[in-house]
C-alpha positions in Angstrom: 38.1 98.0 119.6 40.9 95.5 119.9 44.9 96.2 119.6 46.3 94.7 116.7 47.7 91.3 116.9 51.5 90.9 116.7 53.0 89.6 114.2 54.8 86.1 115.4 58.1 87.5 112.9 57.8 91.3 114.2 57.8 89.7 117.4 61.2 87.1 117.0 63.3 89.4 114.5 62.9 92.2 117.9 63.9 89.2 120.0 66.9 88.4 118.4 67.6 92.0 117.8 67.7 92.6 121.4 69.8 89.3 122.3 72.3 90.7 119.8 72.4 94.0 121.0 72.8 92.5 124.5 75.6 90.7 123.4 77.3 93.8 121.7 77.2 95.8 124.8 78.2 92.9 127.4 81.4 92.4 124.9 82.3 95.8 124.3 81.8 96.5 128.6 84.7 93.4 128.4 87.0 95.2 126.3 86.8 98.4 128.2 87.6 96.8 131.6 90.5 95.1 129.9 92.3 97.9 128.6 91.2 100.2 131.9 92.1 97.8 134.3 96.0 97.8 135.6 96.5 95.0 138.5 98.7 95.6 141.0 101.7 93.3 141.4 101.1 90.5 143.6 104.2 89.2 145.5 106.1 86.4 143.8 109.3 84.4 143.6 112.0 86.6 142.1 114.4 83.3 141.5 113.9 79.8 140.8 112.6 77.3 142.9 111.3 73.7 142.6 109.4 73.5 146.0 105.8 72.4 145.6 103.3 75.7 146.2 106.2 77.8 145.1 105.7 79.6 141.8 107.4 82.8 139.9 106.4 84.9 137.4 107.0 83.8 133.8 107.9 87.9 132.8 108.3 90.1 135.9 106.5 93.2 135.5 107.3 94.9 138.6 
């Protein structure tokens, strides 16, 4: 006896299944570590200056 042939279809709609499932997951693994994640604050200006390599924060946070 010999298995069954797959079906080409069977075999690309489980495919794309899995690519989208894939996709689901990576997304929702990109939201979660966006709304868990809290960075620390990094040292900055605190007033204005025009010197090159020097840069503030738009909104201080900290």
């Amino acid at each position: 006896m010999s298995a069954p042939a797959l079906r080409p279809r069977a075999v690309a709609l489980a495919l794309a299944g899995a690519a989208v499932a894939l996709l689901l997951i990576a997304n929702a693994h990109l939201v979660y570590v966006a709304v868990v994640s809290q960075p620390e604050c990094v040292p900055h200006l605190k007033t204005e200056a025009h010197a090159a390599g020097n840069f503030r924060a738009a909104r201080s946070s900290c």
